[in-house]
MMTF fields as JSON, N, C-alpha, C and O atoms, coordinates in Angstrom:
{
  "mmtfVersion": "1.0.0",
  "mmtfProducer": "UNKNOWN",
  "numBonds": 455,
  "numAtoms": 456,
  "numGroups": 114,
  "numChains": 1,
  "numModels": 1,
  "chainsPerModel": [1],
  "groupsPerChain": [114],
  "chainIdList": ["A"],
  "bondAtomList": [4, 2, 8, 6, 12, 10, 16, 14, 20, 18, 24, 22, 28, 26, 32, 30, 36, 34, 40, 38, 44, 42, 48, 46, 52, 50, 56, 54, 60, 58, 64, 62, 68, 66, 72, 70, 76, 74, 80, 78, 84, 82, 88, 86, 92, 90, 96, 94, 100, 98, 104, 102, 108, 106, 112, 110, 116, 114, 120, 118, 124, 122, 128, 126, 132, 130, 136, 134, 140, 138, 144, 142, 148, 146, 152, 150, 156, 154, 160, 158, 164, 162, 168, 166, 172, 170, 176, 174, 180, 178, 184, 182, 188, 186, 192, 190, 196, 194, 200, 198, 204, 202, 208, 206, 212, 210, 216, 214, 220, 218, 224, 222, 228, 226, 232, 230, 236, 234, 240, 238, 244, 242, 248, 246, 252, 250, 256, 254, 260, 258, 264, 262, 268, 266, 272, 270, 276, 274, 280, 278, 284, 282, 288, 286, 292, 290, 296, 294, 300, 298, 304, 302, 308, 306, 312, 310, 316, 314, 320, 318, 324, 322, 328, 326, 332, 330, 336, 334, 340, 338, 344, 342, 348, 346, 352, 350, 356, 354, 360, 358, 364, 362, 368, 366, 372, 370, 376, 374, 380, 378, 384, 382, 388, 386, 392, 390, 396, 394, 400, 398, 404, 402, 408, 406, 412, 410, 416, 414, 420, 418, 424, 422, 428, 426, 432, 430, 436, 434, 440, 438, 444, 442, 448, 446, 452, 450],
  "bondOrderList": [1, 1, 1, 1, 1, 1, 1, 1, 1, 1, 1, 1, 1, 1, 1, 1, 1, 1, 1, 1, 1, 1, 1, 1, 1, 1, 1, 1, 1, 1, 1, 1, 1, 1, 1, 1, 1, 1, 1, 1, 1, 1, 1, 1, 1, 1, 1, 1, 1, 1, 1, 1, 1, 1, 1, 1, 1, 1, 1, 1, 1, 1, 1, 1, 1, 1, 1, 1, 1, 1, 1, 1, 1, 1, 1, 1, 1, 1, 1, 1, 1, 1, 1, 1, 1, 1, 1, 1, 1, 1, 1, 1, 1, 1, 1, 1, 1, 1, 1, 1, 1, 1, 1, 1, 1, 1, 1, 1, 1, 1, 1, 1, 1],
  "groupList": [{"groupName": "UNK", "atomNameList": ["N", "CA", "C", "O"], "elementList": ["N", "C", "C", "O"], "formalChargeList": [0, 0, 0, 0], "bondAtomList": [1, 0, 2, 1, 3, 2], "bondOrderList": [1, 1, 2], "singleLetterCode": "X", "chemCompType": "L-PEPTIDE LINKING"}],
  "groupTypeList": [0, 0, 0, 0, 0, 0, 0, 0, 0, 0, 0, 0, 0, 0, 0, 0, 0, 0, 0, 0, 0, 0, 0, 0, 0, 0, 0, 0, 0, 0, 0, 0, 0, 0, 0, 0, 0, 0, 0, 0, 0, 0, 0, 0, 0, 0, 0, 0, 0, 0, 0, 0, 0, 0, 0, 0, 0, 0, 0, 0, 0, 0, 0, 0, 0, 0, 0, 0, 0, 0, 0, 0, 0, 0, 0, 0, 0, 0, 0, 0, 0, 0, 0, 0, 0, 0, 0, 0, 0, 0, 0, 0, 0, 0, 0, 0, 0, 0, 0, 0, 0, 0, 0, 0, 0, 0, 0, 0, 0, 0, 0, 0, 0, 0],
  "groupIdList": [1, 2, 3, 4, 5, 6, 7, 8, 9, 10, 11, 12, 13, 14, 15, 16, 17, 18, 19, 20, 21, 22, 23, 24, 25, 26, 27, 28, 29, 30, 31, 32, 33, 34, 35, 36, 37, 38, 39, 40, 41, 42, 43, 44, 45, 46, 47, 48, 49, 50, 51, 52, 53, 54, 55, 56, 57, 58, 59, 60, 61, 62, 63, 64, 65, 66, 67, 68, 69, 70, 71, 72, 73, 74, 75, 76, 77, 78, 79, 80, 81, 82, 83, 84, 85, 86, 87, 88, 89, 90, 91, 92, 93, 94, 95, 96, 97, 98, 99, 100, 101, 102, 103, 104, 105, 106, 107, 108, 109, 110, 111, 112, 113, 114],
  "secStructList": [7, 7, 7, 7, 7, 3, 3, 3, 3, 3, 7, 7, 1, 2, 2, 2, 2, 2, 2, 2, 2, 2, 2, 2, 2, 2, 2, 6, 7, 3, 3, 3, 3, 3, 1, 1, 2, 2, 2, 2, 2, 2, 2, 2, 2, 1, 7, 1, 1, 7, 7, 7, 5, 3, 3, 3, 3, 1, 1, 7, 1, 1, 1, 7, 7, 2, 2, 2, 2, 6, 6, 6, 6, 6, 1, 1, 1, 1, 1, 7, 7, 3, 3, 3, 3, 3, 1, 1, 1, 1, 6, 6, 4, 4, 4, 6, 1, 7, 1, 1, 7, 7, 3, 3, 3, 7, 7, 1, 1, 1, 6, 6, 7, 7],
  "xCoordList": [86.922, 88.181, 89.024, 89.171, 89.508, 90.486, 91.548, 92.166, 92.393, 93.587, 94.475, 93.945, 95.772, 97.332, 97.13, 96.189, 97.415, 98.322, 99.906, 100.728, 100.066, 101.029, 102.03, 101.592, 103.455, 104.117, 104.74, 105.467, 105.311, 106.083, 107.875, 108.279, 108.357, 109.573, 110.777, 111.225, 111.322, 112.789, 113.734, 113.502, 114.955, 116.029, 117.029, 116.801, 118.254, 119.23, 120.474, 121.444, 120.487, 121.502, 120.679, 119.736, 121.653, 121.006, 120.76, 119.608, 121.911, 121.544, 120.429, 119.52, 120.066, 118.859, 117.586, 116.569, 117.537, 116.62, 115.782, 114.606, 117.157, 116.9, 115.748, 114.614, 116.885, 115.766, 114.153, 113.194, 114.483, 112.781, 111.943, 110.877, 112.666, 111.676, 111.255, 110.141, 111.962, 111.789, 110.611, 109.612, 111.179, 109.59, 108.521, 107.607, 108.376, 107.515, 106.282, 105.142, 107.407, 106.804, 106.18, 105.228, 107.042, 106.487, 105.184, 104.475, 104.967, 104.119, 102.738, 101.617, 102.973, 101.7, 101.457, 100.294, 102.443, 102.126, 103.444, 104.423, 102.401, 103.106, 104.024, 103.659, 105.505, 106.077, 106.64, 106.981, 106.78, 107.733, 108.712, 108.227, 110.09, 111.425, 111.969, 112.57, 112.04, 112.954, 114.244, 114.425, 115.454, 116.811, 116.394, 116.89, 115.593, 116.13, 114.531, 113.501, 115.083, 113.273, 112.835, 111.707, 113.198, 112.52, 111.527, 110.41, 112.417, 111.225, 110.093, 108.96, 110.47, 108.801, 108.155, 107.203, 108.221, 107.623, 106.754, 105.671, 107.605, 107.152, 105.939, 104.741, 106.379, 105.434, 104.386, 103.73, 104.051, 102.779, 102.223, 100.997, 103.14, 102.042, 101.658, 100.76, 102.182, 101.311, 100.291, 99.479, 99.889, 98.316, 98.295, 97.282, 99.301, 99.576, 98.86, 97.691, 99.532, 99.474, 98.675, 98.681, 97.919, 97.37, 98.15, 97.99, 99.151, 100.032, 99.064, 98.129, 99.662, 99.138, 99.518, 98.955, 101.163, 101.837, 103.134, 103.441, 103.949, 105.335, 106.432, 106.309, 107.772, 108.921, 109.67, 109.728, 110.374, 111.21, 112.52, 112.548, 113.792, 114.756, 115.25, 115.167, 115.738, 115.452, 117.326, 117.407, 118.057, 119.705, 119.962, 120.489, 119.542, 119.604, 120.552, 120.72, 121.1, 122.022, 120.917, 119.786, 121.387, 121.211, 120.42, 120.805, 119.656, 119.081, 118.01, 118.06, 117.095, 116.044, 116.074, 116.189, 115.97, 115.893, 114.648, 113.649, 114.649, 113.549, 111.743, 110.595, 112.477, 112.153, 110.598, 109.426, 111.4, 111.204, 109.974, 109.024, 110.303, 108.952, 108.382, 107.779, 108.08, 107.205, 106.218, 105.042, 106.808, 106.347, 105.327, 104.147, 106.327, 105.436, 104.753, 104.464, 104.452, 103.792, 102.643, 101.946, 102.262, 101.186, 100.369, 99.157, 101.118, 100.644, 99.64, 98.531, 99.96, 99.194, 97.789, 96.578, 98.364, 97.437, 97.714, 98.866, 96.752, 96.972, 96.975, 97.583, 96.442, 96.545, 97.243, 96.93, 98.137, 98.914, 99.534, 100.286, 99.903, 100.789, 102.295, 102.643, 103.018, 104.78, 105.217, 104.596, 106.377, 107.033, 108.486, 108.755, 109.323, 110.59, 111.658, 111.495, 112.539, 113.7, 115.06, 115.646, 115.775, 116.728, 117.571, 117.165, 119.164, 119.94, 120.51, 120.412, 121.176, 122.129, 120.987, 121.166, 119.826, 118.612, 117.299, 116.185, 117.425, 116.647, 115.953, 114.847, 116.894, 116.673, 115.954, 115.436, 115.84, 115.091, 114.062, 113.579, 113.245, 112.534, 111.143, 110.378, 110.937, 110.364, 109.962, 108.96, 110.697, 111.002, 111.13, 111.131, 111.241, 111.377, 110.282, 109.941, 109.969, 108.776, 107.211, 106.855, 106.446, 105.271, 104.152, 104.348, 103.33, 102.617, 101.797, 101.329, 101.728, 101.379, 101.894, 101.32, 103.553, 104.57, 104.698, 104.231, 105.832, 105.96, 107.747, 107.889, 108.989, 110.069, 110.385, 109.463, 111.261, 112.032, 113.726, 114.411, 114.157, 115.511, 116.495, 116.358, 117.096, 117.979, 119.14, 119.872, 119.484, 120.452, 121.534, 121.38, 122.901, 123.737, 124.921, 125.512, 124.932, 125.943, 124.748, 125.209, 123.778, 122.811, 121.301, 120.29, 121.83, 121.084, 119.668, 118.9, 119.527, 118.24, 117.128, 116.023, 117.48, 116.596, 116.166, 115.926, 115.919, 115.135, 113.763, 113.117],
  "yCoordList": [100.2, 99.928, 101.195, 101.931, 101.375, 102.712, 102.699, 101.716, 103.557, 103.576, 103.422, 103.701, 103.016, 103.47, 104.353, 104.572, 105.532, 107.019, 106.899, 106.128, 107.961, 107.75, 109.344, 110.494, 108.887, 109.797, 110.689, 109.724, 111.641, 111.952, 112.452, 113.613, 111.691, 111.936, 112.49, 111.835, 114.008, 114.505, 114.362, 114.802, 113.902, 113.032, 112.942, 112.302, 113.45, 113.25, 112.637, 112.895, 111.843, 110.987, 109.106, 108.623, 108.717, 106.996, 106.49, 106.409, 106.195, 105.718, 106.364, 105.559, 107.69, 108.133, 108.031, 108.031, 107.919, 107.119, 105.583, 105.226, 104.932, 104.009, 103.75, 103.278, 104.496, 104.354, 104.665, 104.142, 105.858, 106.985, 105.644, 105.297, 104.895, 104.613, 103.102, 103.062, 102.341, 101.38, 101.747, 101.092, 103.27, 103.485, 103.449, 102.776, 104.38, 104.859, 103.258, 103.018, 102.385, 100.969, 100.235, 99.457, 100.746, 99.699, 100.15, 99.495, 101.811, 102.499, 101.947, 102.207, 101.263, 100.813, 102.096, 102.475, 102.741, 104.029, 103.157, 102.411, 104.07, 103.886, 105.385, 106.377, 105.35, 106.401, 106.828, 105.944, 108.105, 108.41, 108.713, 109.3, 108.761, 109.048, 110.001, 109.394, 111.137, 111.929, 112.377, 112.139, 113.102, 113.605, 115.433, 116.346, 115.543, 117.286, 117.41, 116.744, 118.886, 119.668, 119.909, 119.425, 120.423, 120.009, 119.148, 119.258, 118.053, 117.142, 116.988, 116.683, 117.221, 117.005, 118.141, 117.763, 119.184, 120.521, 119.506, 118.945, 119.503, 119.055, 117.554, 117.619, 116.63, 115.722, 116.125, 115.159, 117.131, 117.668, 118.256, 118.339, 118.836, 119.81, 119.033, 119.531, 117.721, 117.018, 116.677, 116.573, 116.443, 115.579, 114.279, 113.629, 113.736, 112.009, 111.636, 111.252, 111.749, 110.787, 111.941, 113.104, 111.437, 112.321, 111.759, 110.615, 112.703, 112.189, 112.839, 113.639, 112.209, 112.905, 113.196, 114.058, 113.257, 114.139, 114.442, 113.685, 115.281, 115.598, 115.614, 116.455, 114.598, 114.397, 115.122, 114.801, 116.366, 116.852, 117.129, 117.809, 116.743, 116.902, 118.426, 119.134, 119.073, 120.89, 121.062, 121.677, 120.558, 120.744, 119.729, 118.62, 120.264, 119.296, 120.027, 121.245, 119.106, 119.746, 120.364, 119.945, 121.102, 122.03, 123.692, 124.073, 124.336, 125.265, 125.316, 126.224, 124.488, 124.443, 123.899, 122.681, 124.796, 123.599, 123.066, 122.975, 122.827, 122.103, 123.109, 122.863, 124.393, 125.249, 125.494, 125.631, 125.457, 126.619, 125.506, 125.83, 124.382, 123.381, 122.925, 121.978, 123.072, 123.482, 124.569, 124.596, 125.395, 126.838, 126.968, 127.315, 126.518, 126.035, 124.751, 124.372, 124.052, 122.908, 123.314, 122.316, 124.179, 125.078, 125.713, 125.502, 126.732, 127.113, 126.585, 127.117, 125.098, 124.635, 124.025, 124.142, 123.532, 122.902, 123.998, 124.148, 124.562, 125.369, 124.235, 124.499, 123.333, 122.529, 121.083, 120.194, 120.898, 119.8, 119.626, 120.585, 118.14, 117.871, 117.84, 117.35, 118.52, 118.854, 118.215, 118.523, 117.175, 116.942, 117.344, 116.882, 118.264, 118.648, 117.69, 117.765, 116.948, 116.661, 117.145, 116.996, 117.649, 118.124, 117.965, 117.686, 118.211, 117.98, 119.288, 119.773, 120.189, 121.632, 122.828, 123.952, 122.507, 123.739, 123.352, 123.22, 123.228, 122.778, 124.067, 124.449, 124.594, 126.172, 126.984, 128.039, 126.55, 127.691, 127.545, 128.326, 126.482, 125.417, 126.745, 126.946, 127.679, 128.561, 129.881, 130.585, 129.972, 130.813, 130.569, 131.656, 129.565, 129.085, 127.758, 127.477, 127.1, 125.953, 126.608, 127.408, 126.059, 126.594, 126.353, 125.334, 127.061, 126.864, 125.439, 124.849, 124.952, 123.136, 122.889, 122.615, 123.053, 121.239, 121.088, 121.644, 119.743, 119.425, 118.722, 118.161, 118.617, 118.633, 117.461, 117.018, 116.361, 115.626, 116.021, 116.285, 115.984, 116.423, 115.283, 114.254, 115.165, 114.18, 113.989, 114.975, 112.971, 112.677, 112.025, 110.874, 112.778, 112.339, 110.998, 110.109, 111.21, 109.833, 108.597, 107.483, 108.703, 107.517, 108.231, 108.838, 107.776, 107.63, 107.739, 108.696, 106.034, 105.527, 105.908, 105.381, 107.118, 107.985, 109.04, 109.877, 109.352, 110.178, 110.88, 111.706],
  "zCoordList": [75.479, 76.146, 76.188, 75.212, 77.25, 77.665, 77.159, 77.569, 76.129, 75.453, 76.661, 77.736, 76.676, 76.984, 77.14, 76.376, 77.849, 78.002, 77.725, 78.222, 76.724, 75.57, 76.268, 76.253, 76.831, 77.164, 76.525, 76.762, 75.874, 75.245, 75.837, 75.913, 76.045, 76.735, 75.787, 74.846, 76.225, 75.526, 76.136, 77.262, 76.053, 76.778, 75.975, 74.948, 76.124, 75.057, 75.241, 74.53, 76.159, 76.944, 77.291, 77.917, 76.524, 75.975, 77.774, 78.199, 78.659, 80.139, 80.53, 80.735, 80.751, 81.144, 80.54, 81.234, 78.941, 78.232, 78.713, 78.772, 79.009, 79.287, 80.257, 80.181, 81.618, 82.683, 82.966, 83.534, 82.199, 81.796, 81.302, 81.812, 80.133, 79.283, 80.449, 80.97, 80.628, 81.822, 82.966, 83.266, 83.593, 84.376, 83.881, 84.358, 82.498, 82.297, 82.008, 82.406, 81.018, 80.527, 81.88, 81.943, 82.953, 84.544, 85.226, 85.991, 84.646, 85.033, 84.353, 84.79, 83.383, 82.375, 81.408, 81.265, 80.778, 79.86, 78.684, 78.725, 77.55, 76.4, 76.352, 76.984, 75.325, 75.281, 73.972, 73.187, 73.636, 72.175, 72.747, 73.715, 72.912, 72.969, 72.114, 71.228, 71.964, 71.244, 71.685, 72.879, 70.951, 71.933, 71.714, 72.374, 70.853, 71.179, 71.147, 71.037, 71.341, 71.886, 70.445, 70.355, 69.294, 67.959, 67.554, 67.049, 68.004, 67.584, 68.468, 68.098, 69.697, 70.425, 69.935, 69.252, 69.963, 69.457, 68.352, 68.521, 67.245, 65.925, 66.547, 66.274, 67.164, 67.513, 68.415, 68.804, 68.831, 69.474, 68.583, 68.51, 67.636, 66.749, 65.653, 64.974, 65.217, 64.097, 64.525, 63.606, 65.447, 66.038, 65.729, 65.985, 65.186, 65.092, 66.159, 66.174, 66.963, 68.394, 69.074, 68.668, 70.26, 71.644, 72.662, 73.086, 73.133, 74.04, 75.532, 75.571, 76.452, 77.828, 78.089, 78.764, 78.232, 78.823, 78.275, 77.354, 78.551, 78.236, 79.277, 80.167, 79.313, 80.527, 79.504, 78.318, 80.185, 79.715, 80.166, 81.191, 79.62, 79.802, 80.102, 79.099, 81.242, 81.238, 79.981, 78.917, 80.439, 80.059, 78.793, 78.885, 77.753, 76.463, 75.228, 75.168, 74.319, 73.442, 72.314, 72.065, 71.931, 71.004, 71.612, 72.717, 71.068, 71.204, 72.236, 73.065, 72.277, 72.568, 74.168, 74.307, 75.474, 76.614, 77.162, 76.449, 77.982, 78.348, 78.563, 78.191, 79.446, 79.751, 78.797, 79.146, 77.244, 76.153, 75.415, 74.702, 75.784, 75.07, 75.807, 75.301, 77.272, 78.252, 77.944, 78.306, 77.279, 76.958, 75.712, 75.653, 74.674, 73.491, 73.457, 72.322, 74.338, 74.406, 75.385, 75.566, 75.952, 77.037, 76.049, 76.03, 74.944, 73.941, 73.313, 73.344, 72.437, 72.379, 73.297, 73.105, 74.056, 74.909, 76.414, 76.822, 76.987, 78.145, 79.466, 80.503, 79.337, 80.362, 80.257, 81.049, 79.315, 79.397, 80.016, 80.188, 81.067, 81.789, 81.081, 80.006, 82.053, 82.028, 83.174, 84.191, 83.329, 84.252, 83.406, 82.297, 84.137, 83.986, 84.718, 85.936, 84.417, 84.751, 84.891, 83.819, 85.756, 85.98, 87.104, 88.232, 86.669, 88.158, 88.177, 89.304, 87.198, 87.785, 87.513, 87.98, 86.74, 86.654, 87.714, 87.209, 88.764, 90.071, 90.137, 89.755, 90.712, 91.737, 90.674, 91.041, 89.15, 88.168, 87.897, 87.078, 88.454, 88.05, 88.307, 87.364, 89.855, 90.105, 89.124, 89.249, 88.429, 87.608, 86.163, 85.585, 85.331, 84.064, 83.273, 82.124, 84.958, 84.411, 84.584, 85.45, 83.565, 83.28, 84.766, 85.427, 85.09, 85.788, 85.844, 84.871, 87.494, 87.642, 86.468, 85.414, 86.815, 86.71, 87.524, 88.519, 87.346, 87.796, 87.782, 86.695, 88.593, 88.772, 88.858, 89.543, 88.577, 88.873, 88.918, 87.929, 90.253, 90.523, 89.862, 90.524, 89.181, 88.771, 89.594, 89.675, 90.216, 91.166, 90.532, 90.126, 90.359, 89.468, 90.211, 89.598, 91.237, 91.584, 91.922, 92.174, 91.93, 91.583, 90.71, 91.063, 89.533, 88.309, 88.778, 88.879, 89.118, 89.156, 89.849, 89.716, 90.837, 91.641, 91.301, 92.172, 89.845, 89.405, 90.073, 89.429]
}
């Protein structure tokens, strides 16, 4: 029997959580939820889980943006899927996201069109 594909989503804003985690569940994928890029770092590199992919928040509080655990998450794995989320770091996306990602523009006067 074929596992779930297990997402790993960084997101540090509870409404947008929400929604992420809602697709992702409608999509038929299982997900981990973290708020800062620390901990996903740290949850790829335990080998707990085999995630398939990583949704990353690009504009997140603390140190770490989205960008940068795209980066160290390639490291590990050279071919892991990255989908980046963003609404004011769009235009950097050319220049800062790892080779085949992939972008979700975040649309701020309607949420739900991620």
């Amino acid at each position: 029997m074929e596992s779930v594909p297990v997402v790993l989503v960084v997101e540090d804003e509870e409404p947008l959580q929400e929604i992420v985690r809602d697709a992702l569940k409608e999509g038929g994928f299982n997900l981990t939820m973290v708020a800062s890029g620390r901990e996903a770092v740290a949850m790829i590199e335990s080998g707990v889980v085999k995630y398939s992919a990583l949704v990353a928040d690009v504009n997140l509080k603390g140190s770490m943006k989205g960008w940068e655990i795209g980066r160290l998450v390639r490291q590990i794995d050279p071919a892991f899927p990255i989908v980046y989320m963003t609404g004011a770091a769009a235009d950097d996306w050319p220049s800062e996201g790892v080779p085949n990602s992939i972008l979700l523009k975040k649309n701020r006067s309607r949420q739900r069109s991620l």
